[in-house]
C-alpha positions in Angstrom: 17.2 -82.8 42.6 20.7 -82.1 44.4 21.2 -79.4 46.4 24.2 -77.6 47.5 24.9 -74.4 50.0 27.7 -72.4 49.3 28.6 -70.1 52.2 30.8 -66.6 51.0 32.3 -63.4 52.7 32.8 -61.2 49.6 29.3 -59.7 48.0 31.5 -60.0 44.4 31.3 -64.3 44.7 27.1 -63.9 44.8 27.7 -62.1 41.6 30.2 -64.0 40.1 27.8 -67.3 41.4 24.9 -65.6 39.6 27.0 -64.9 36.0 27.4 -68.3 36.2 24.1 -70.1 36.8 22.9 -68.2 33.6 25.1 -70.3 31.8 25.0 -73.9 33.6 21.5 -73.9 34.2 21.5 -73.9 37.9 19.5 -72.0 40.3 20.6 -70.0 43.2 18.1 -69.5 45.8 18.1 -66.7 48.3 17.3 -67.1 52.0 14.4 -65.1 53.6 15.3 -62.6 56.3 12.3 -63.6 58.3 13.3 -67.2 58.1 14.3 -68.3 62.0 17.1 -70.5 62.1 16.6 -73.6 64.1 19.2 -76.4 64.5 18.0 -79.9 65.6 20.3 -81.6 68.4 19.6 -85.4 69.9 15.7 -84.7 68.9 15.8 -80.7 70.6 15.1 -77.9 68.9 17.2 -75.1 69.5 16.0 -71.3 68.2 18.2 -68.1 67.7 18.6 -65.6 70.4 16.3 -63.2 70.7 18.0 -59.7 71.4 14.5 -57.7 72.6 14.6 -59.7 75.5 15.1 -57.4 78.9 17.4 -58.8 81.8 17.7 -55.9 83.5 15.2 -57.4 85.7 17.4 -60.1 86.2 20.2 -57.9 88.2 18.5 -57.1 90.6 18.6 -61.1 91.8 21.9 -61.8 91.4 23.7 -58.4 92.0 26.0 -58.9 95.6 25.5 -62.6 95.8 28.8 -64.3 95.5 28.0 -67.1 93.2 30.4 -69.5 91.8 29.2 -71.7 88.4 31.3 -74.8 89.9 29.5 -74.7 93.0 26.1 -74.6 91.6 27.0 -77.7 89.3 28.4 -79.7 92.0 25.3 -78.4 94.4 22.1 -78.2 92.0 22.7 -80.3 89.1 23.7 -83.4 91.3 21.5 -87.0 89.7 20.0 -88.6 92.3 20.1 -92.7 92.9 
């Protein structure tokens, strides 16, 4: 069966969506809150953020270190011959 996903900003389009599907015979599906989006990219599974994750922890390693994201790509992420 085809299947189509219709994103909307106003709440007034779901119902208008749903006023319709009575009539055309179409269904309209709802997504599940606990449903985790994943996207697929070059065979990699990529998950949402999660925002209960702590990185206070993490200050206390970088805090007064003067580090620059150019010179840790041209030092660290260097491929080797």
């Amino acid at each position: 069966m085809p299947e189509i996903t219709i994103r909307y900003k106003n709440k007034r389009t779901l119902e208008a969506l749903l006023d319709i599907a009575r009539y055309f015979d179409f269904s309209v599906i709802m997504p599940s809150k606990k449903e985790e989006k994943t996207i697929k990219r070059n065979g990699v599974t990529l998950l949402a953020a999660d925002s209960s994750v702590d990185t206070a922890v993490l200050e206390d390693i970088f805090t007064a270190r003067k580090l620059d994201a150019g010179e840790i790509r041209r030092n660290a992420w260097q491929r080797r011959k």
